[in-house]
C-alpha positions in Angstrom: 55.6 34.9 -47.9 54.8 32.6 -44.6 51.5 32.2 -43.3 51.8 33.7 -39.6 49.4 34.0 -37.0 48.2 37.4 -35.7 49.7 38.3 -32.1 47.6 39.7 -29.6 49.9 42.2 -29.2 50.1 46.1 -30.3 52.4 45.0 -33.4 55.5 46.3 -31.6 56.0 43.2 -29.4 54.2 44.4 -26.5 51.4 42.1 -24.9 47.8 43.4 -25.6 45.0 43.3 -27.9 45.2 42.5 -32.1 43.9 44.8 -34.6 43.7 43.3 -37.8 42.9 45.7 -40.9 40.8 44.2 -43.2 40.4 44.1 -47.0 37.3 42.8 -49.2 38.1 42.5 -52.3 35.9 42.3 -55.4 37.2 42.6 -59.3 40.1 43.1 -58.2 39.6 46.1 -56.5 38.9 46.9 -52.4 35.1 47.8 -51.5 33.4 48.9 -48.8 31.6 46.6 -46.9 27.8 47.2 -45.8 26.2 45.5 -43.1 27.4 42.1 -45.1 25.2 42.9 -48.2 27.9 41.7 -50.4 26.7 42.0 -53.9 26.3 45.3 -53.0 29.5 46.7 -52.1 31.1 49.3 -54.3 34.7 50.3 -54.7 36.1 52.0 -51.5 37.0 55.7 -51.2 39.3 56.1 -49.0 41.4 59.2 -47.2 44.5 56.7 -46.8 45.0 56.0 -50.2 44.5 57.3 -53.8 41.7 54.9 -55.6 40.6 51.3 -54.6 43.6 49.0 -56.0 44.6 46.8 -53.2 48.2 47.4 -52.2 47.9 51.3 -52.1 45.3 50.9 -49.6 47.0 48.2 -47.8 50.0 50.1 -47.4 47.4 52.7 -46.4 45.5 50.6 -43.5 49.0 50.0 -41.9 50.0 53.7 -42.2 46.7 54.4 -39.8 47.5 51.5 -37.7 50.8 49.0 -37.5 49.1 45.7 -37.1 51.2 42.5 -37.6 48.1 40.8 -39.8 45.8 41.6 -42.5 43.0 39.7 -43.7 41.8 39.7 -47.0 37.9 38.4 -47.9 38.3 37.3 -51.4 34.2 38.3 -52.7 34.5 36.8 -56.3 35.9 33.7 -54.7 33.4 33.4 -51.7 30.2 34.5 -53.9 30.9 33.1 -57.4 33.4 30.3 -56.7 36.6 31.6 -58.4 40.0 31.0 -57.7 41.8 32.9 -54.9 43.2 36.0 -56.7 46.7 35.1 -56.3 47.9 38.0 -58.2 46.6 40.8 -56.5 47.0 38.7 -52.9 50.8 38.7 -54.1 50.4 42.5 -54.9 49.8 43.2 -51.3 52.3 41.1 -50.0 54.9 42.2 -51.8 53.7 46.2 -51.1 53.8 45.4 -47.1 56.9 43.0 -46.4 56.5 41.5 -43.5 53.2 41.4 -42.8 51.0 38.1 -42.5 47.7 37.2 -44.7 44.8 35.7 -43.2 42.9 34.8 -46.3 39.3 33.9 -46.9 38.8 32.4 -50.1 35.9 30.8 -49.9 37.9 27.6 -49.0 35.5 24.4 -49.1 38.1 21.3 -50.5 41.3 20.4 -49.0 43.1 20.4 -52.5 42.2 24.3 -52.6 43.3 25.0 -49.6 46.6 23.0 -50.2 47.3 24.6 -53.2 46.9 27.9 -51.5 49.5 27.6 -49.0 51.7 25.9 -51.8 51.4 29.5 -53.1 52.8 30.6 -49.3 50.8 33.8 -49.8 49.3 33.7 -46.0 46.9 31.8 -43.9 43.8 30.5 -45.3 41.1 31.2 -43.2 38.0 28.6 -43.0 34.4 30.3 -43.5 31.8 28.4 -41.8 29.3 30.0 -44.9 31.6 27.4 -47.1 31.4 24.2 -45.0 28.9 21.3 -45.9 30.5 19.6 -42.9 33.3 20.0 -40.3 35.9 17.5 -42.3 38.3 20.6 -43.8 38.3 22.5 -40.1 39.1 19.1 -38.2 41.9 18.4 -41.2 44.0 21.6 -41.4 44.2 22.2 -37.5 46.2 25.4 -36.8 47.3 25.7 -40.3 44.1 27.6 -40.4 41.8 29.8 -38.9 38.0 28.8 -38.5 35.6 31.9 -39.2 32.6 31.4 -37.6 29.6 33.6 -39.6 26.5 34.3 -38.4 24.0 37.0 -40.2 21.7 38.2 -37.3 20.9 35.5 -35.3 21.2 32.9 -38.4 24.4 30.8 -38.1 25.9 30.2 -41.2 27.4 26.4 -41.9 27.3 23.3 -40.0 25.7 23.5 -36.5 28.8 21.2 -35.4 31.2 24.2 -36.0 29.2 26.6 -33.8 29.0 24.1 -31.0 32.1 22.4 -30.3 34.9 24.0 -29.3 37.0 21.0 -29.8 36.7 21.5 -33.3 38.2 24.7 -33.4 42.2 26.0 -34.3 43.3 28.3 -31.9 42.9 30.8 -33.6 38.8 31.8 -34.2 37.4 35.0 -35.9 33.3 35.6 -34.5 32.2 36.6 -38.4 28.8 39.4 -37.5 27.8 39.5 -41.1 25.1 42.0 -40.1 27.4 44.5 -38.5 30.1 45.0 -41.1 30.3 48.3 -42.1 27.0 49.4 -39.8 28.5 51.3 -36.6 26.1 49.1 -34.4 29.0 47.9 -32.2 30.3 44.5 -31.3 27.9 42.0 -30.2 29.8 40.8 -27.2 27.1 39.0 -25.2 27.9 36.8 -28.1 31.2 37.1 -28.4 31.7 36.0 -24.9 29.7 33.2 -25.1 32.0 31.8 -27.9 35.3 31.7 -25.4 36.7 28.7 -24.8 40.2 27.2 -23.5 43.0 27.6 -25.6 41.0 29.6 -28.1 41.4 33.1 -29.2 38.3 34.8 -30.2 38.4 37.9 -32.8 35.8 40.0 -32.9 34.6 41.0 -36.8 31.7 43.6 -37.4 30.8 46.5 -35.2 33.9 48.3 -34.2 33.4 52.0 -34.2 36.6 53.3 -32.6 39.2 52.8 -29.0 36.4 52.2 -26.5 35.5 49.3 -28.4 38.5 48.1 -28.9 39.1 48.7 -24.6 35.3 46.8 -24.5 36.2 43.6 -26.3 39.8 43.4 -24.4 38.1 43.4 -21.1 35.7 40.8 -22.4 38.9 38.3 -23.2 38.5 38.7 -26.9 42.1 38.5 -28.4 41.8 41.1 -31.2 39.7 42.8 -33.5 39.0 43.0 -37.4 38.4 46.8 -38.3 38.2 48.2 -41.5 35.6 51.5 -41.4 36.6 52.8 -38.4 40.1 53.1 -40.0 38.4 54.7 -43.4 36.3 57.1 -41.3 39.2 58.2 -39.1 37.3 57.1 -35.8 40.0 54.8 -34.8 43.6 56.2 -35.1 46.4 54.7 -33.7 48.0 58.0 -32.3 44.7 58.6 -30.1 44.4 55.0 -29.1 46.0 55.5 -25.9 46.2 52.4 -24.1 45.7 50.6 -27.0 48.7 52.3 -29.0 
């Protein structure tokens, strides 16, 4: 499988705005995500699929919405250090053909990252929580994207990373730890603030359903990473109007 980059389209070609379904896996399994309180998250029940193993409700996040994209949050990688889970990341790949990875892994070393996309399971996808500097994000370019995560108003990583723009792929997820999961909305005074040329900004924590979605597209945010709102059945592709 290539590593492909999420177009800000509708996933049927059409100019727009991204959703990106997300899945957080942990033990091999998918689990919910709550307000970014990681060691906390349990195994997801889910309407779109039976049980928490990761393909059937993969399969099950593009049935309630066709994106283009997935991303995956690796948890026993990012918490505990372990190696991306290349069997159950090939699992998903091979249940959704087609589809791109954007992969966070808890990458921190150039030689894990490289032997990640040696692997060609999808895009790894740069945690600012993992950085001790900005070496890794200047050295892959656009082979990755940068996640820039914040909990509250703490800003996880090096300050560098937050505040230069030059530093940045084009491709930049706004990571609001603290509003995973907690139906507070997207934060887009700050997700405004973090536009820059050439960048496209997507928006991760918050989203509660369409007029969010129609929110952070007037506010030039390129997409959107949603997973609750597709578990609770507040965002649906066949009542997203506009956004459909």
């Amino acid at each position: 499988m290539t590593a492909t980059r999420a177009s800000t389209d509708d996933g049927f070609g059409h100019p727009g705005f991204a959703v990106i379904p997300v899945l957080d896996l942990r033990g091999g399994r998918v689990v919910r995500a709550r307000r970014g309180e990681r060691s906390s998250y349990a195994p997801i029940a889910t309407p779109l699929a039976k049980g928490s193993e990761p393909a059937p409700v993969a399969r099950g996040l593009l049935a309630a919405w066709p994106a283009r994209t997935l991303y995956v949050a690796d948890l026993d990688a990012i918490i505990d250090g372990a190696a991306p889970d290349l069997a159950t990341l090939d699992a998903i790949a091979r249940a959704c053909p087609g589809i791109g990875l954007w992969v966070d892994a808890g990458f921190a070393a150039f030689e894990g990252v490289a032997a990640f996309l040696a692997a060609g399971l999808g895009r790894p996808v740069i945690g600012s929580e993992s950085q001790s500097d900005a070496g890794l994000v200047a050295r892959l370019g656009d082979r990755a994207v940068l996640s820039l995560d914040t909990r509250g108003t703490e800003r996880l990583g090096p300050a560098a990373l937050h505040d230069d723009p030059a530093l940045w792929p084009p491709d930049v997820i706004a990571m609001t730890l603290a509003r995973v999961g907690a139906g507070a909305g997207p934060d887009l005074e700050a997700l405004q603030a973090l536009r820059a040329p050439g960048r496209r900004v997507y928006a991760a924590g918050g989203v509660r359903g369409p007029d969010d979605l129609r929110a952070l597209r007037k506010a030039g945010i390129a997409g959107a990473l949603v997973a609750s709102a597709l578990h609770d059945g507040t965002l649906r592709y066949g009542e997203a109007g506009d956004l459909a």
